[in-house]
LOKEMI-441328 format. One record per residue: residue in one letter; x, y, z of N, C-alpha, C in turn. Coordinates in steps of 0.02 Angstrom, whole numbers, plus 50000, padded with zeros to 5 digits. Each point is the difference from the previous one (the first is absolute). Layout:
! residues N
AXYZXYZXYZ/...
END
This chain:
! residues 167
X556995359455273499344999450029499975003650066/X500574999950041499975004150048499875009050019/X500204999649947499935010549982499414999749984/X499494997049953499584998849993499445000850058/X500094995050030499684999350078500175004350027/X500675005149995499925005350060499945006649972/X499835000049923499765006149981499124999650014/X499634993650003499324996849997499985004450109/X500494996850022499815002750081500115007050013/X500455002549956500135007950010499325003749965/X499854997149964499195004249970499505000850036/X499964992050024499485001250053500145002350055/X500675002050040499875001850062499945007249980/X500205003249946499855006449973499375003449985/X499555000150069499365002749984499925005150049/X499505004049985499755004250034499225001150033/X500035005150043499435000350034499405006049976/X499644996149951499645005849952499285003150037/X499615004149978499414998350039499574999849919/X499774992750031499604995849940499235000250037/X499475004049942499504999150042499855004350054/X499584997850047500045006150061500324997850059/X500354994349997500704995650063500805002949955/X500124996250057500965001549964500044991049994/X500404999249938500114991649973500465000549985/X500574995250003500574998649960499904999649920/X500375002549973499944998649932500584999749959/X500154993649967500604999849985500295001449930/X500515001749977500245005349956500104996349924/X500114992150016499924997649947499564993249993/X499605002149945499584993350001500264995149951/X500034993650015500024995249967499844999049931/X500034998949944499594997649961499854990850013/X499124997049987500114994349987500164994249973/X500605002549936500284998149973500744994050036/X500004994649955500504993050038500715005249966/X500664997750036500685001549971500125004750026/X500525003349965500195005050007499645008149958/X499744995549975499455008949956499535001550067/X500135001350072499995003350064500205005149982/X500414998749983500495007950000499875007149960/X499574998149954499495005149942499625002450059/X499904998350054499295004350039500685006450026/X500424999050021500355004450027500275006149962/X499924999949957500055007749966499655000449900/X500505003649978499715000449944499884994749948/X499624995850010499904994549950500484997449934/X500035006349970500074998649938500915001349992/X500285003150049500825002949985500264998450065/X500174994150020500334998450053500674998050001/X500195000849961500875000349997500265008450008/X499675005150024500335007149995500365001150066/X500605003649982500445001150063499745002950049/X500135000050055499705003250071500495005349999/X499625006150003500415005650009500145002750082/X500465000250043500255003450038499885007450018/X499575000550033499905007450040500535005049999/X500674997450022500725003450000500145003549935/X499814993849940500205002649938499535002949979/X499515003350014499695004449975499995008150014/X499845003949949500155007450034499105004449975/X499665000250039499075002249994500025008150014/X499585002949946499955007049994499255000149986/X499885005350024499365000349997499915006749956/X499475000049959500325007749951499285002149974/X499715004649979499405001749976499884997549917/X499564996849998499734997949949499875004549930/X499704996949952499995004649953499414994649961/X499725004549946499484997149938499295002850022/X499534995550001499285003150006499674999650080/X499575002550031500054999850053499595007950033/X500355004049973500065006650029500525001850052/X499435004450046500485001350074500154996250042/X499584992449990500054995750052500644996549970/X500144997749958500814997849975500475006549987/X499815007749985500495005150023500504999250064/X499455000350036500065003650073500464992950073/X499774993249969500194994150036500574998549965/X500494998450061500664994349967499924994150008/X499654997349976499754992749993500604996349962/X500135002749934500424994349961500674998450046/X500094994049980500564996250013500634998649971/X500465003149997500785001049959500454990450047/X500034996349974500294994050047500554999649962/X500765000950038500614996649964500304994650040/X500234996549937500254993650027500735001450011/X500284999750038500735003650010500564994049949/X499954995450037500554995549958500064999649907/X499544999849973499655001749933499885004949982/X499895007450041499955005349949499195000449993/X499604994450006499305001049930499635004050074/X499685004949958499485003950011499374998449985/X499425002050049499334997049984499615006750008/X499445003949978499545003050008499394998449999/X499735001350066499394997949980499395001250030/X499155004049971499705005049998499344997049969/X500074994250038499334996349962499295001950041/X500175001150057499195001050033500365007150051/X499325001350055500075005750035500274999550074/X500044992450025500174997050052501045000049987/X500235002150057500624999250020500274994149990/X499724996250064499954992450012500114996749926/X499355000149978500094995449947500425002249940/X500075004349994500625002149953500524998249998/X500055000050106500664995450015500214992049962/X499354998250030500094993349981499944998249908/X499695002149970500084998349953500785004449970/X500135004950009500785001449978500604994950007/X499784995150069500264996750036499994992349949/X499354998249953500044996549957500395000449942/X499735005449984500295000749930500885000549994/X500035002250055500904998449997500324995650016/X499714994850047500004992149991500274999049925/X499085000649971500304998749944500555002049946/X499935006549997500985003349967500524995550018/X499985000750080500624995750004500044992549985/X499654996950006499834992949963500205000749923/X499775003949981500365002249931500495001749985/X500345003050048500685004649975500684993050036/X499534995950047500604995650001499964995349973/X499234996549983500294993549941499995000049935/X499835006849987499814999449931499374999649966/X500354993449934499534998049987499634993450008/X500704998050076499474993950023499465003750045/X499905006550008499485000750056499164997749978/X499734999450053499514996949974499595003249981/X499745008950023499845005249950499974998549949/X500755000949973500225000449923499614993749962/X500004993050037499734996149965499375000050008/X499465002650022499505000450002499685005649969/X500275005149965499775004349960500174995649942/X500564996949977500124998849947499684994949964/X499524996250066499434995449964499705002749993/X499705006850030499435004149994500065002449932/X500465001749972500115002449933499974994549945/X500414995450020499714995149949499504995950004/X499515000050041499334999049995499615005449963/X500225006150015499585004649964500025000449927/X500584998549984500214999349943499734994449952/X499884994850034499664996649987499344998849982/X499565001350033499455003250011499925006049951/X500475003549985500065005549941499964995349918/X500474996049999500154995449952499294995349990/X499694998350040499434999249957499365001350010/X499915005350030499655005649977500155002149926/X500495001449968500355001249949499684994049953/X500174995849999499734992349978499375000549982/X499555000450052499354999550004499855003649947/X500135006550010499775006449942500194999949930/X500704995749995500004997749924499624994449973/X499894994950048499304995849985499685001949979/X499685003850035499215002249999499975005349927/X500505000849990500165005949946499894996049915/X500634996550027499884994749932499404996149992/X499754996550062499144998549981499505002149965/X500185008850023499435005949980500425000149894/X500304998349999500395000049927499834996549953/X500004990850037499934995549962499285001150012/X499335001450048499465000549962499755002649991/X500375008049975499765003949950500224998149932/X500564996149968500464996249964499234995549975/X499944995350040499484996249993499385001949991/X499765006150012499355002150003499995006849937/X500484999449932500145003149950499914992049937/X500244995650041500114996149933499314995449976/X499725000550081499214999250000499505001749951/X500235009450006499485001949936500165000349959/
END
């Protein structure tokens, strides 16, 4: 409970001086959710994947390199994309999703989260298990869809079946 409380005081004294409006206001970096317990802790980053390793600045090696695909001269001519290696692991990330540096950063900066979440637990990572409901939901959802259409099939059978013995 104590780390708790002093990760709760380290957040809040972690604010900055924004200009909100047409004054300067404090504004602080993490908001609360008003949620009881410990599901607090969902406001502080990505909701849905909060078990992913924190990657280390040190262990990373960032290249910045010119992009490629559709675009023209404005993705020719800019080194926007982002080459991120994780040194201890080896895994490589590329990534060339928008025209912003910055955010390239940061999302390169996700997605290799996630690799490495993967490449160290496996298939307990929680990735892995969350595609794999995704698939067998779909699958599901495939399966009777499938269903449905042989219903409806054999219906259209028995009353044409029925609508022969009629006349």
């Amino acid at each position: 409970m104590g780390s708790v409380l002093l990760l709760i005081s380290s957040v809040y004294s972690a604010s900055r001086w924004i200009p909100w409006g047409r004054s300067l206001t404090r504004a602080p970096l993490l908001r609360v959710a008003p949620v009881a317990g410990p599901a607090w802790v969902l406001a502080a980053g990505k909701k849905d994947l909060i078990d992913l390793p924190v990657l280390n600045e040190e262990d990373l090696e960032e290249q910045f390199v010119r992009g490629s695909g559709p675009g023209g001269q404005a993705t020719n001519k800019t080194s926007n994309c982002v080459v991120l290696k994780h040194i201890p692991t080896g895994i490589v990330v590329k990534c060339h999703q928008t025209r912003s540096v910055e955010t390239n950063r940061k999302r390169a900066r996700e997605i290799l989260r996630g690799k490495v979440d993967i490449a160290c637990k496996g298939e307990d990572s929680e990735i892995i298990k969350r595609k794999m409901e995704s698939m067998q939901r779909k699958q599901e959802k495939r399966k009777n869809a499938n269903d449905n259409l042989e219903k409806k099939r054999m219906f259209k059978e028995a009353l044409a079946a029925e609508m022969k013995t009629i006349k």
